[in-house]
C-alpha positions in Angstrom: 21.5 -3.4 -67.4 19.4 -6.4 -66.0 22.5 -7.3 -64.0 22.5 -4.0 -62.2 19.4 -3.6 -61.5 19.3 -7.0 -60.1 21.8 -6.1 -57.7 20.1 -2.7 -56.6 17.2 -5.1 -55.9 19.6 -7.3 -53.9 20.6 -4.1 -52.0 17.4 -3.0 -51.5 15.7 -6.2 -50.4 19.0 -6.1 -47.3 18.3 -2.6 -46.4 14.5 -3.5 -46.0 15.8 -6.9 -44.4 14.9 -9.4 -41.6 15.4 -6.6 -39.3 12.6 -4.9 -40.3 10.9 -8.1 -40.4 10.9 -9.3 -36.8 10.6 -5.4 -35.1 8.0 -4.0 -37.6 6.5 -6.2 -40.1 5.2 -8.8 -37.2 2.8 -6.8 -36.4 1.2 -6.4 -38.9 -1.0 -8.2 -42.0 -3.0 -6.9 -44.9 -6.4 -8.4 -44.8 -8.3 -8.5 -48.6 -11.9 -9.6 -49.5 -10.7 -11.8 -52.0 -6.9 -12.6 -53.1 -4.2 -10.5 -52.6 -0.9 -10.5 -54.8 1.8 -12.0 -52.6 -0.8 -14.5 -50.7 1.9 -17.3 -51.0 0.7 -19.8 -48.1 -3.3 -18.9 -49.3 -4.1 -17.9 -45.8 -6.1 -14.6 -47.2 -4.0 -12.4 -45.7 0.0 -10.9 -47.2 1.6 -10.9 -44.0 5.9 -12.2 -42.6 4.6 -15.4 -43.3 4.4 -14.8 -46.8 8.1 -13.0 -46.8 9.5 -16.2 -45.3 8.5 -18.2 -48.4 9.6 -16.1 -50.9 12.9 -15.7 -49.0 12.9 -19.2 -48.8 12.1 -19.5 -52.3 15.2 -17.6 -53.3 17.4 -19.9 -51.2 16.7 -23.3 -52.9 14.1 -24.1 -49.7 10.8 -23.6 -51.3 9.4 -25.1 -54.5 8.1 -23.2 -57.6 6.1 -19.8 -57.5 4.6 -18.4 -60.1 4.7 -14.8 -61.8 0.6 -14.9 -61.2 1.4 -15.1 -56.9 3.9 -12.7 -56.3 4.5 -10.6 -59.2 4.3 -7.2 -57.5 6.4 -5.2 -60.4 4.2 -6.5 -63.0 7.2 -7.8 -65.2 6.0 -11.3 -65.8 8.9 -12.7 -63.4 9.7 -14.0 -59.8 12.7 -11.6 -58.6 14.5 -10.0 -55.8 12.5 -7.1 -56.9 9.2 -8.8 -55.8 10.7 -9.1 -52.3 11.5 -5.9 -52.2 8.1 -4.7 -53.3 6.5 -7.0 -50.7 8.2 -5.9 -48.1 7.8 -2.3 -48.6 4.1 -2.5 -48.7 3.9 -4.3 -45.0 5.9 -2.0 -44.0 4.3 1.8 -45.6 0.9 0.6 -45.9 0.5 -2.0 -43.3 2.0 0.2 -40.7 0.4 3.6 -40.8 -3.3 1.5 -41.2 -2.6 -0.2 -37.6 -1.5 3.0 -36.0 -4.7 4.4 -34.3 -4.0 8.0 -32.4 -6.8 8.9 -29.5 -7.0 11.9 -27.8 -10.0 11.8 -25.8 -12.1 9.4 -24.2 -14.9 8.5 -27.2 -11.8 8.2 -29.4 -10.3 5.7 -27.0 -13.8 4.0 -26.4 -14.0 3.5 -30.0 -10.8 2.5 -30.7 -10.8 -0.6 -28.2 -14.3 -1.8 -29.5 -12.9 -2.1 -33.1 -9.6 -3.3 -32.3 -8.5 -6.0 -34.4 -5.0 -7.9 -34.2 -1.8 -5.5 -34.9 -3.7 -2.6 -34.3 -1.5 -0.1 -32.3 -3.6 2.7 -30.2 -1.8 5.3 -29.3 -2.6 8.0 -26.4 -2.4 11.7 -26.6 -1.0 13.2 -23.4 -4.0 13.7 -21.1 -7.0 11.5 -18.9 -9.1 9.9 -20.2 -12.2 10.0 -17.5 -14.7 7.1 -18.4 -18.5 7.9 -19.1 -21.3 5.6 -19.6 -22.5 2.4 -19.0 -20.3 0.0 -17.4 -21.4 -3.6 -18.0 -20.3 -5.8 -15.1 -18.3 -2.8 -13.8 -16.0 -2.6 -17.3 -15.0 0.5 -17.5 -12.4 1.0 -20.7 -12.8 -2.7 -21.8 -10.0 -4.7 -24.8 -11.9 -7.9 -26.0 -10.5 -8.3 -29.5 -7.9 -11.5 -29.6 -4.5 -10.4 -31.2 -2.0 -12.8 -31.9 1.4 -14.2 -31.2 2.9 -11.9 -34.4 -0.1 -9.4 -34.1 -0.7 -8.2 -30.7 -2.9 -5.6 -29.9 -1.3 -2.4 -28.6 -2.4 0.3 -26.1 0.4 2.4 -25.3 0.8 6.1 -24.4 2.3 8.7 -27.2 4.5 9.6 -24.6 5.7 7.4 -22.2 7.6 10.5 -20.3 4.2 12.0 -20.3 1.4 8.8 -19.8 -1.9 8.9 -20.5 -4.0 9.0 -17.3 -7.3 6.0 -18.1 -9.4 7.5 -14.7 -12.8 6.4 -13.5 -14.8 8.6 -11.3 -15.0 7.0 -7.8 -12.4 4.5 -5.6 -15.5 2.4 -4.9 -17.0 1.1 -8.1 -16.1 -0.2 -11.3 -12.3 -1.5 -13.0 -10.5 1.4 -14.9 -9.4 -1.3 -18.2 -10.3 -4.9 -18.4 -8.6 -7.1 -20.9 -10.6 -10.0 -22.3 -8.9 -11.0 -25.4 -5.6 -12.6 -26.0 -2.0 -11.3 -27.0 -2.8 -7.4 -25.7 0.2 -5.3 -24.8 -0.8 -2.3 -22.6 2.2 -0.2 -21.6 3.1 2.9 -20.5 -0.3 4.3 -19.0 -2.0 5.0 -15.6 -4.9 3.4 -14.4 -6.5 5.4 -11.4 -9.7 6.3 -9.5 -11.7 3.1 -9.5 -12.8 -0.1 -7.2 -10.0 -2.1 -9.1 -7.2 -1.2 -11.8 -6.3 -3.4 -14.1 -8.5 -6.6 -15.1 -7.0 -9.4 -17.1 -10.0 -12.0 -17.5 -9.4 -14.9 -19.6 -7.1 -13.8 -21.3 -3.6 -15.7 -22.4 -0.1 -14.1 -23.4 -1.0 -10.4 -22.4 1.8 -7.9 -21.3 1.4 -5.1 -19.0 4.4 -3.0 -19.1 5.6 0.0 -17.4 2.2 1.1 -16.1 1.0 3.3 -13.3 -1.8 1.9 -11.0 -2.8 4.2 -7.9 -5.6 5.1 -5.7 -8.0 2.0 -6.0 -10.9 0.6 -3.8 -9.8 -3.0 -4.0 -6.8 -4.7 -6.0 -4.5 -2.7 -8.4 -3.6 -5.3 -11.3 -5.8 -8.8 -11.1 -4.8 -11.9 -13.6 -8.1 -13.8 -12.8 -10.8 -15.7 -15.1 -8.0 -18.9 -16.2 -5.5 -15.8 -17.7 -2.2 -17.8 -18.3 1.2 -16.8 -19.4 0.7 -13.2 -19.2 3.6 -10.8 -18.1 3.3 -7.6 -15.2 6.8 -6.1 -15.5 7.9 -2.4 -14.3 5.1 -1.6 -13.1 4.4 0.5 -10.2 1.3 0.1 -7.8 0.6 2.3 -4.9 -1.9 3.2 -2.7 -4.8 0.3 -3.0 -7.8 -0.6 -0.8 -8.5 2.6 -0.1 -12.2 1.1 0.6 -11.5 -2.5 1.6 -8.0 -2.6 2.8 -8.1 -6.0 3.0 -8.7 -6.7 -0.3 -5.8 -3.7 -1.3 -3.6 -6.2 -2.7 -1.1 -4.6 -5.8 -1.4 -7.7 -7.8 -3.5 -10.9 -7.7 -3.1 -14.2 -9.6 -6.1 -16.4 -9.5 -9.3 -16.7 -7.0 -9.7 -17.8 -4.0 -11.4 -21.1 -3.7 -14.8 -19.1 -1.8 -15.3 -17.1 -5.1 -17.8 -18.5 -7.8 -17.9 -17.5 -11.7 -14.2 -17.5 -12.7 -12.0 -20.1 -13.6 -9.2 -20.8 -10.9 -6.3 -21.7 -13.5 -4.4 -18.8 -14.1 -0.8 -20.6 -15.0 2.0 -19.7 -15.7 2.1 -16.0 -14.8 5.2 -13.7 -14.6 5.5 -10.5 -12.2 9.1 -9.1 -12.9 10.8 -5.5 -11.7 8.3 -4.3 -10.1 8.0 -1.7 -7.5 5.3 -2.5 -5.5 4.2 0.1 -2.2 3.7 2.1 -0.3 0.4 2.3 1.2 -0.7 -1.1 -0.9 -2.9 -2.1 1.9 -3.3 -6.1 1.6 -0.1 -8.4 0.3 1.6 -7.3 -2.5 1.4 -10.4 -4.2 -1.7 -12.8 -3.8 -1.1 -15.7 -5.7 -3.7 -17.9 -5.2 -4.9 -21.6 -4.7 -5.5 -23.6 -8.1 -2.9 -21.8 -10.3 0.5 -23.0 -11.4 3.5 -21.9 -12.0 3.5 -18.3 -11.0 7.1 -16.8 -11.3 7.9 -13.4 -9.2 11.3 -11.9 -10.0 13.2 -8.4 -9.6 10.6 -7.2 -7.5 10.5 -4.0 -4.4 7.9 -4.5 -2.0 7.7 -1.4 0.4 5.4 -2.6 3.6 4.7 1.0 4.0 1.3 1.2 4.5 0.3 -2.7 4.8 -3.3 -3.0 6.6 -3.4 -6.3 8.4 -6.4 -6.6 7.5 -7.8 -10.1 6.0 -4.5 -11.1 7.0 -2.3 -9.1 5.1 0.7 -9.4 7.2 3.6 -10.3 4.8 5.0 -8.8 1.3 3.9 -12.1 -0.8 1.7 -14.9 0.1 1.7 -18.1 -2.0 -1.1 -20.7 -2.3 -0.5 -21.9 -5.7 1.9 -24.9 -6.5 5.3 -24.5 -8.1 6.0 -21.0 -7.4 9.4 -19.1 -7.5 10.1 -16.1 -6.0 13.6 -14.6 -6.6 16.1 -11.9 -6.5 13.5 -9.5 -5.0 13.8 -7.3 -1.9 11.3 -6.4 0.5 11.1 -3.3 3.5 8.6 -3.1 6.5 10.1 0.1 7.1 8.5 0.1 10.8 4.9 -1.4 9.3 3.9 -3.0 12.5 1.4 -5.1 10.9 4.4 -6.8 8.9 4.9 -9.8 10.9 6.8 -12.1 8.7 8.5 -11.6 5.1 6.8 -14.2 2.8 4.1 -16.7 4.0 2.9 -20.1 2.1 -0.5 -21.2 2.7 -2.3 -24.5 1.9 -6.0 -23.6 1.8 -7.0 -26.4 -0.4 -5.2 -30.0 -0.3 -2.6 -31.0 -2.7 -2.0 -26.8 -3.4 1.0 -24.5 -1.9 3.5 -27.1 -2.7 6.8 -27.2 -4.6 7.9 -23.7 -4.1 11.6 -22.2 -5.2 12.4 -19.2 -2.8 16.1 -17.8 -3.2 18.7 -14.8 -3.5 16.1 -12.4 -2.1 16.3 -9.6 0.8 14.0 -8.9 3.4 14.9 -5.5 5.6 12.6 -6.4 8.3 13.4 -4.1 11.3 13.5 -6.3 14.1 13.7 -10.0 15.8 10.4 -9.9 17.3 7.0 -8.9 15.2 3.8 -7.0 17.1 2.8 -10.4 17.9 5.8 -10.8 20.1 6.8 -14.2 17.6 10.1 -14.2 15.8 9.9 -12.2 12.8 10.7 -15.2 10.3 11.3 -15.0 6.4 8.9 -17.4 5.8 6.3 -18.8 7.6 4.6 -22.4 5.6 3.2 -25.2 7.1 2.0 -28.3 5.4 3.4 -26.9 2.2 6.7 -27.8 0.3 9.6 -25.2 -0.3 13.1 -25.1 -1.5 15.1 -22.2 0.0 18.9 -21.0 -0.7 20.7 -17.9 -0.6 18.4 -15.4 0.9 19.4 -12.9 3.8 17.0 -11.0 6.3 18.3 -8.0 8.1 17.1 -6.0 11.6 17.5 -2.5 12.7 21.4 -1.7 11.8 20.2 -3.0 8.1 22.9 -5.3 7.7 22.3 -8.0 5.6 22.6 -11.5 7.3 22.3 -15.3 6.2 19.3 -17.1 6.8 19.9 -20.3 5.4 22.2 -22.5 8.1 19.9 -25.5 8.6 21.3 -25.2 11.8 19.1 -21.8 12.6 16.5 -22.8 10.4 13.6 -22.5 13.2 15.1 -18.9 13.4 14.1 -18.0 10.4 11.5 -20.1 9.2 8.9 -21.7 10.6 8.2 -24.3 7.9 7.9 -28.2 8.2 8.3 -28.7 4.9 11.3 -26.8 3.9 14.4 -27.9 1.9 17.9 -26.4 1.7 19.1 -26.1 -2.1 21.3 -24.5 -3.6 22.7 -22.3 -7.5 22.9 -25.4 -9.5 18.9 -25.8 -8.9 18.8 -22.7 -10.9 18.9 -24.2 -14.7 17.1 -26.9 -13.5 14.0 -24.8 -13.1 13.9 -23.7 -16.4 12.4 -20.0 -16.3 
């Protein structure tokens, strides 16, 4: 009898297995006052951590446990069963106490100023229109920390149906600011503000699949040292509605005239995006001071694109070691458009060490308003290495623009270096 039940435990601890682990159980931890049975690395808290070691313990890998630590059946024993046990309270008890449902704007208000890490908040279909105070001009505002295996989660109910976060006027105030670390806001829309999105000092946060339209100023901002954060599938449209120069979709950093944030936002990722129309600065700023910032998989449509401030390309790069690939860009007639990308050293030592390759730019025409050459890139004084990117004019067919022998067609750069694939892996990201 011992025998078979052994091997129902057995059975029951694969069905409940490492599966469940990594997708569910990382996000979550039960928290006690005092002890709590299964505590195995005395942390305070039962939590994957603590299934690792009993796992570990069944293997041979861990030294002895005793009945007193993780004896969840009560039988005076260290079993399969006690794994199974374990595991089924993260995952039926630890689950549904993180879940957090809102469906109107106290509820979400009160949800983000409680949060704690692995706490999911869900959103009902519906907006969400801020009331209140605003300190600083936080509107909606996330300042618990999560962590690597407990995130903080925003998300929409629905992501067929998203939540609508709203403030009340295009000139003041950011619709949700992000303060802590590892926050994961996905599938909402952030509308009707000066600004959309704020990421402030904040490391390892993911914005995914979200919605930002009809701002003042900038749409999504990583600013205030925020490093190794993620933007991906996100979709940003009509910004600076009230300063146009100042419209971009998303910002990395601060420029070096701005006082009272830290300049070292590193590290950064903005990945299949779709970015336009009517964003009315660049659609990506990435500033002096910050390292690192990758841009991948991205659309930029110029419709729209002010000129103002000097907003006259899809992306402009200021930072050092920057890559830029596999995105496609489209004036589509924006006669303010007058090159694709620009570099720009604003401070000395920054804009260098660029990687800019297998990207598309569908720029109209050979001649800009300004009656110059309408180049892919335009960089001086700043370091770049280019290879497989194409550039096309009015017919829309797709051309080479990397024959050192046309290089001045195509980019006016005196820093510029031809690479080529095997630089890829080399890269590292």
């Amino acid at each position: 009898m011992k025998k078979k039940k052994n091997l129902m435990c057995i059975a029951a601890a694969f069905f409940l297995g490492t599966t469940v682990v990594s997708e569910e159980l990382s996000l979550h931890k039960i928290y006690a006052e005092d002890t709590v049975t299964g505590d195995l690395d005395s942390d305070g808290v039962l939590d994957t951590g603590d299934i690792i070691m009993l796992e570990r313990y069944f293997f041979g890998l861990e030294g002895m446990l005793t009945s007193e630590q993780c004896d969840f059946s009560g039988d005076g024993e260290v079993n399969i069963l006690d794994l199974c046990l374990m595991k089924e309270k993260l995952i039926f008890t630890g689950t549904e106490n993180n879940k957090i449902h809102v469906s109107d704007t106290s509820g979400l208000k009160s949800a983000l100023s409680s949060a704690k890490p692995g706490d999911e908040i869900i959103l009902a279909p519906g907006k969400y229109i801020y009331e209140g105070s605003t300190p600083k001009g936080r509107m909606f505002t996330g300042e618990a920390d999560g962590t690597e295996q407990q995130p903080v989660v925003l998300r929409s109910e629905d992501k067929e149906n998203p939540a609508v976060l709203s403030g009340t006027d295009v000139a003041k105030n950011y619709v949700l600011t992000i303060t802590g670390d590892y926050w994961i806001v996905q599938d909402i829309i952030a509308e009707n503000a000066g600004k959309g999105i704020i990421v402030d000092n904040s490391d390892h946060t993911r914005i995914i699949n979200c919605e930002v339209r009809n701002i003042g100023q900038e749409g999504i901002h990583l600013r205030d040292d925020s490093s190794y954060c993620l933007v991906e599938s996100c979709y940003v449209h009509d910004t600076g509605l009230t300063k146009p120069g100042y419209g971009e979709a998303i910002y990395i950093g601060s420029s070096k005239s701005t006082t009272g944030y830290g300049y070292n936002c590193d590290y950064n990722t903005i990945r299949n995006c779709h970015l336009g129309p009517n964003v009315a600065a660049e659609h990506v700023d990435v500033k002096e001071y910050t390292t690192g910032t990758l841009i991948e998989g991205c659309v930029f449509d110029g419709t729209g694109i002010s000129g103002e401030n000097s907003a006259d390309s899809f992306v402009d790069l200021k930072g050092n070691d920057c890559i830029l690939r596999n995105s496609t860009g489209y004036r589509n007639g924006c006669v303010n458009i007058n090159r694709a990308f620009e570099m720009n050293r604003l401070v000395e030592g920054w804009g260098q060490n660029a990687y800019i390759y297998n990207n598309k730019a569908y720029m109209d025409t050979p001649t800009n308003s300004l009656g110059k050459k309408m180049y892919f890139l335009n960089s001086w004084n700043c370091t770049e290495t280019v290879w497989n990117n194409f550039m096309a004019y009015e017919d829309k067919t797709l051309f080479s623009v990397d024959d050192p022998d046309d290089k001045w067609n195509y980019y006016n750069c005196n820093g510029l270096t031809y690479g080529d694939s095997s630089l890829e892996e080399s890269i590292g990201r």
